[in-house]
N, C-alpha and C positions, 0 to 999 in steps of 0.2 A: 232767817238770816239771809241777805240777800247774795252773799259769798258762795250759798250753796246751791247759785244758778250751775255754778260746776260740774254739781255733780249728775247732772244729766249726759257727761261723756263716757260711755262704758270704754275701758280700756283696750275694748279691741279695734275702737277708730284709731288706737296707737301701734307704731310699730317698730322697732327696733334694729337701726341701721349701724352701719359695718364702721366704726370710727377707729376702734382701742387695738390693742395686742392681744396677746393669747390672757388667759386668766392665770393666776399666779396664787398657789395655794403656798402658804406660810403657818405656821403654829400659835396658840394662843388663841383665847377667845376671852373679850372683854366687856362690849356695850351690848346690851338688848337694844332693838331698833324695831318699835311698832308704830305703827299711824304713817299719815301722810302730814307733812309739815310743810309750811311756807310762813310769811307774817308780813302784813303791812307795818307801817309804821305811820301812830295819829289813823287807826283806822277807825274812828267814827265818822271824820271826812269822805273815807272811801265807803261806807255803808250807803250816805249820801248819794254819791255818785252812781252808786248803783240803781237810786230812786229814777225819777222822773228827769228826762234826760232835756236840759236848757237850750236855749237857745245857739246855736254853734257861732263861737265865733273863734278868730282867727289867734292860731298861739301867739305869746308874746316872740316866741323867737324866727318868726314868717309876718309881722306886720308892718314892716319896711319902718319900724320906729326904733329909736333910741331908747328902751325902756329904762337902762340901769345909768343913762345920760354918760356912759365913758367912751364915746364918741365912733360905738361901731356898735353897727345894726346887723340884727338875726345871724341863725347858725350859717354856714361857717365861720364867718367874718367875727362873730362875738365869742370868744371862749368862754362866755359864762352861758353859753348855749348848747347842747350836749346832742341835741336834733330839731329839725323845724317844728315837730311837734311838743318842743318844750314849751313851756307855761310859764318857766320862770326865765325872762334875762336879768341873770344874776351873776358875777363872777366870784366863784367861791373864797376867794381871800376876801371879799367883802361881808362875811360874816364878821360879827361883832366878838370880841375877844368876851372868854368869859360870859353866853349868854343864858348858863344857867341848863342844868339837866336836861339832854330830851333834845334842846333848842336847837339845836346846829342839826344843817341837813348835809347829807350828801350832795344834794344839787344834782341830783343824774348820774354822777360822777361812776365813771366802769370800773370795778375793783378787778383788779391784776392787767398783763398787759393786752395789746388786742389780739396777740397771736397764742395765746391761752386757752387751754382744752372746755373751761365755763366760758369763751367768746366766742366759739369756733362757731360758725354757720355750719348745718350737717344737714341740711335742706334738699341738699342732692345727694349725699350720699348711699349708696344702696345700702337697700333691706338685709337683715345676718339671715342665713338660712332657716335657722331656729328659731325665728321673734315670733311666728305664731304659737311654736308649742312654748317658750319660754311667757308669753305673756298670757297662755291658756293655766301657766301654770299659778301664776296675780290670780287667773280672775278674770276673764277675758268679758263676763256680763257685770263685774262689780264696775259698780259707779267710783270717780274721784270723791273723796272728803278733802277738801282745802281746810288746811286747818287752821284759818287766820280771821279778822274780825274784829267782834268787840268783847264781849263776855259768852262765855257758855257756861250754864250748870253753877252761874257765879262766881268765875273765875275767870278772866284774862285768857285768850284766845290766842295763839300763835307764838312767837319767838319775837318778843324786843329786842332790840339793841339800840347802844349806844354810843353819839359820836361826842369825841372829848379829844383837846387839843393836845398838842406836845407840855406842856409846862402840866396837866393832871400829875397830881402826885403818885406814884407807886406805892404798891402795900405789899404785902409780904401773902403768900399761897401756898397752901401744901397740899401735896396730894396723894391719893392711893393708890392709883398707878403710875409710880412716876418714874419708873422705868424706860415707859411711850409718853412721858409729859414733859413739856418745855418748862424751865427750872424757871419762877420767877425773880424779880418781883412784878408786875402786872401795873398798871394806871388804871384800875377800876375803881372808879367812883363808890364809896361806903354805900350808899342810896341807890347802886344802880337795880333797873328793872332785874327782876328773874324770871323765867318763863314760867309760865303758873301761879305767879304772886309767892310772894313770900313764905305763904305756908302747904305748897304745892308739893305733892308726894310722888311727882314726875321725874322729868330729864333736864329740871332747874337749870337749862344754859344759860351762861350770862356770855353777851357779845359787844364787844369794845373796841372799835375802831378808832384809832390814833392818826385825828386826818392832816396834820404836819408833819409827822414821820411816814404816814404811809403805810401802819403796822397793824394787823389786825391780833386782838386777843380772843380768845374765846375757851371758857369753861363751862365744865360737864359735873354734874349734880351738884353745882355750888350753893354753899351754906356760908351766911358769915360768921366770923371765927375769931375774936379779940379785932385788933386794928387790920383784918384782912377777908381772907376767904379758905377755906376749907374744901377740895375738890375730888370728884373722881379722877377727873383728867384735865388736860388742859395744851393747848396748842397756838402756839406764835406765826402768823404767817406775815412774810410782808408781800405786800401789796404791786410792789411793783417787780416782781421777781416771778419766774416758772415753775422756781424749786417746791419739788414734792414732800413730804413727809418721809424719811427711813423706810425699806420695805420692811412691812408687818408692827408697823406703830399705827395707833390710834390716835384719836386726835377729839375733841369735844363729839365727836360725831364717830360713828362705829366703824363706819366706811374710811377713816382716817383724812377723810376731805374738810376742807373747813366747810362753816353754815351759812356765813351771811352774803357770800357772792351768789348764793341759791335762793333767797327768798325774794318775796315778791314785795318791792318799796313802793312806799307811797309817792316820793318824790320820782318815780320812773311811771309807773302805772295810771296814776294823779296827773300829776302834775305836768312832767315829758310828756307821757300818754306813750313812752315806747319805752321796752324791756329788750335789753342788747344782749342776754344772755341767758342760759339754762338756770332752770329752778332746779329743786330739791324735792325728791319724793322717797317713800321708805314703804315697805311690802313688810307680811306677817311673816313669810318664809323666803331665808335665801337661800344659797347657796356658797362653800366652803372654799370661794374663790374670791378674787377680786383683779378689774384691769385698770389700767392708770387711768384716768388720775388718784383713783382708790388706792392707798397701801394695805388694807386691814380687812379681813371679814371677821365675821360674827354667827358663825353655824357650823353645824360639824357636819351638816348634808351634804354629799355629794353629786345629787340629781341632774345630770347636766342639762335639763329641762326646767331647774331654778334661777332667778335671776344672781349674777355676781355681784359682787359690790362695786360701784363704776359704772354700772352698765348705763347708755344710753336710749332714752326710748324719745321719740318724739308723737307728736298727734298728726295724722295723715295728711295730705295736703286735699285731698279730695274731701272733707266734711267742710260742713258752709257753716257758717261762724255767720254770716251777719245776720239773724234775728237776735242775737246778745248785744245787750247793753256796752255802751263805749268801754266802758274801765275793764268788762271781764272780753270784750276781744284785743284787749292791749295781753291782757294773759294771754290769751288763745295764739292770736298770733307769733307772741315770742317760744310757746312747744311749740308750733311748725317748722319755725325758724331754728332755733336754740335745742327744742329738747327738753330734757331733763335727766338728770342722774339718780 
C-alpha cells in the first residue's frame, strides 16, 4: 500500500515542543485509544497519486485564469481558492444541492477558526524539556502506521466522513455514556459510512459535518438502532467557535478532541496539495493526564515520562522530505508545520 511510504519515519525524527499549559488530571476513564489514525477521503485517487508522478502543471488556483468563470482569478482574489496550490477554483456554495452521499466536499475549507490550537503554526516554538524521554517512552525506533487508504485485511481503511447540508433530516441517538455526550438529535444520514464498514468490531465512528451550519457531529462506536443510532459516545462541535469540551468529558475520541479537523483530506492533500493544520495520532500507552485542547484522558498511569492526551509532537524541521512522492510531502510538510496531537 503506497500510504505506508510513512512509515519509514521512526518517531524520533519527532519532537515535542512547548505549546499547552500544565496537564490536568481529572477522574474517570472511558475510551481505549490504540493505533495511529488519520483518513483520506475517495482514497483510491490518493493511492494514484502516490504512483507515478505526471507531468507538473500549474494549480487551478495560480494560472492567472478564470476557472469557476465568476469573474476573479487565483488565491487570494477567488474565495473558492483556499491556496495557490489548490487544484480546485471552486466556490463552495456552488455545490449542488442535494448531490447524493459522499458528494459534496469540503473544498479545502479549515474547520474552526484561524486562531485555533488545530491551526496554530508551532514551527518555532521550543522543544519541552522532556520530548526525548516522553517520546522514548512511543517508541523512539517505532515506525508511523498511517492508518488510511483503501482496504486492508478486507476492510475499509481509515475514518470516513461525511458532508451533508443544513436541511439532512435529524434522527434520534442514545448513548452509553451520556453523561460526557451531547444530547441529540444528530443529521446523520441512515446510509452513512462507519469506520470499518458495517460489520466492524472496532471504534465504528461516524463523522458528519453540517457545511451550512458550520456543526460538526461525531459518534463513538455507532450501531444503527430502529430510525437512528445507538452510541458510546457522541460530541457536537461547532466549527466556527474555540469552545472546548467540559473538563473531563469525552467526546467520540478519548482525548475529548474532536476527529475530523485531525485527519488527512483528500480535497487538502489531492487536490490543495496543502494541509493548514495538525493531524491526529494515538500511542499504546499514555498517561493519566491531559493539556488543552484535550479534556479527558484514558489511563490510570502516572509516568510523567508518558505522553498526556493533548500533547503536541511535530516532525523536526532538519529531516529532508524531498525524495517522497508529492501527495506524502503535503503530509510531511503540514507535521513540520502543524504537528500533530
Amino acid at each position: 500500500m503506497k500510504s505506508l511510504l510513512l512509515s519509514g519515519f521512526l518517531l524520533a525524527t519527532f519532537s515535542i515542543p512547548v505549546v499547552g499549559s500544565a496537564s490536568v488530571d481529572t477522574n474517570g476513564v472511558r475510551l481505549e485509544y490504540v493505533g495511529l489514525r488519520s483518513a483520506f477521503q475517495n482514497s483510491s485517487a490518493v493511492a494514484s497519486e502516490y504512483g507515478a508522478q505526471k507531468k507538473k502543471k500549474r494549480p487551478a488556483c495560480s494560472d492567472r485564469k478564470d476557472n469557476d468563470r465568476d469573474g476573479l482569478r487565483d488565491y487570494p482574489a477567488d474565495p473558492g481558492c483556499s491556496s495557490r496550490r489548490d487544484n480546485r477554483e471552486r466556490d463552495p456554495q456552488s455545490t449542488p444541492n442535494d448531490p447524493g452521499l459522499g458528494a459534496i466536499s469540503l473544498v479545502g475549507r479549515q474547520l474552526f477558526p484561524p486562531d485555533n490550537p488545530w491551526n496554530q503554526d508551532i514551527s518555532s516554538a521550543p522543544v519541552d524539556p522532556r520530548s526525548d524521554a516522553i517520546i522514548a517512552s512511543i517508541g523512539a525506533n517505532t515506525g508511523l502506521h498511517p492508518d488510511f487508504g483503501t482496504f486492508w485485511e478486507g476492510a475499509p481503511i481509515g475514518i470516513p466522513y461525511t458532508a451533508v447540508r443544513g436541511t439532512q433530516r435529524p434522527v434520534a441517538v442514545s448513548f452509553e455514556y451520556a453523561d460526557e455526550s451531547d444530547a441529540g438529535p444528530y443529521p446523520i444520514p441512515l446510509n452513512a459510512p462507519i469506520e470499518g464498514g458495517s460489520s466492524a468490531t472496532g471504534d465504528r465512528h461516524i463523522l458528519v459535518v453540517d457545511i451550512d451550519h458550520w456543526v460538526l457531529y461525531e459518534l463513538f462506536s455507532a450501531y444503527p438502532s430502529g430510525a437512528g443510532f445507538r452510541a458510546g459516545s457522541g460530541a457536537v462541535f461547532d466549527l466556527a467557535s474555540n469552545a472546548l469540551r467540559p473538563p473531563g468529558w469525552t467526546s467520540a475520541d478519548a482525548a475529548g478532541l474532536p476527529i475530523l479537523p485531525g485527519l488527512v483530506r483528500y480535497d487538502e492533500a489531492v487536490e490543495a496539495q496543502e494541509i493548514t493544520h495538525a493531524l491526529r495520532f494515538t500511542v499504546s500507552r499514555s498517561r493519566r493526564a491531559y493539556v488543552p485542547p484535550a479534556t479527558h484522558f484514558a489511563s490510570s498511569r502516572t509516568d510523567e515520562n508518558l505522553p498526556p492526551m493533548g500533547m503536541r509532537v511535530r516532525l523536526k524541521s532538519s529531516v529532508n522530505i524531498s525524495g517522497y512522492p508529492a501527495t506524502v510531502q503535503v503530509i510531511l510538510r503540514a507535521l513540520k508545520k502543524y504537528g500533530m496531537f
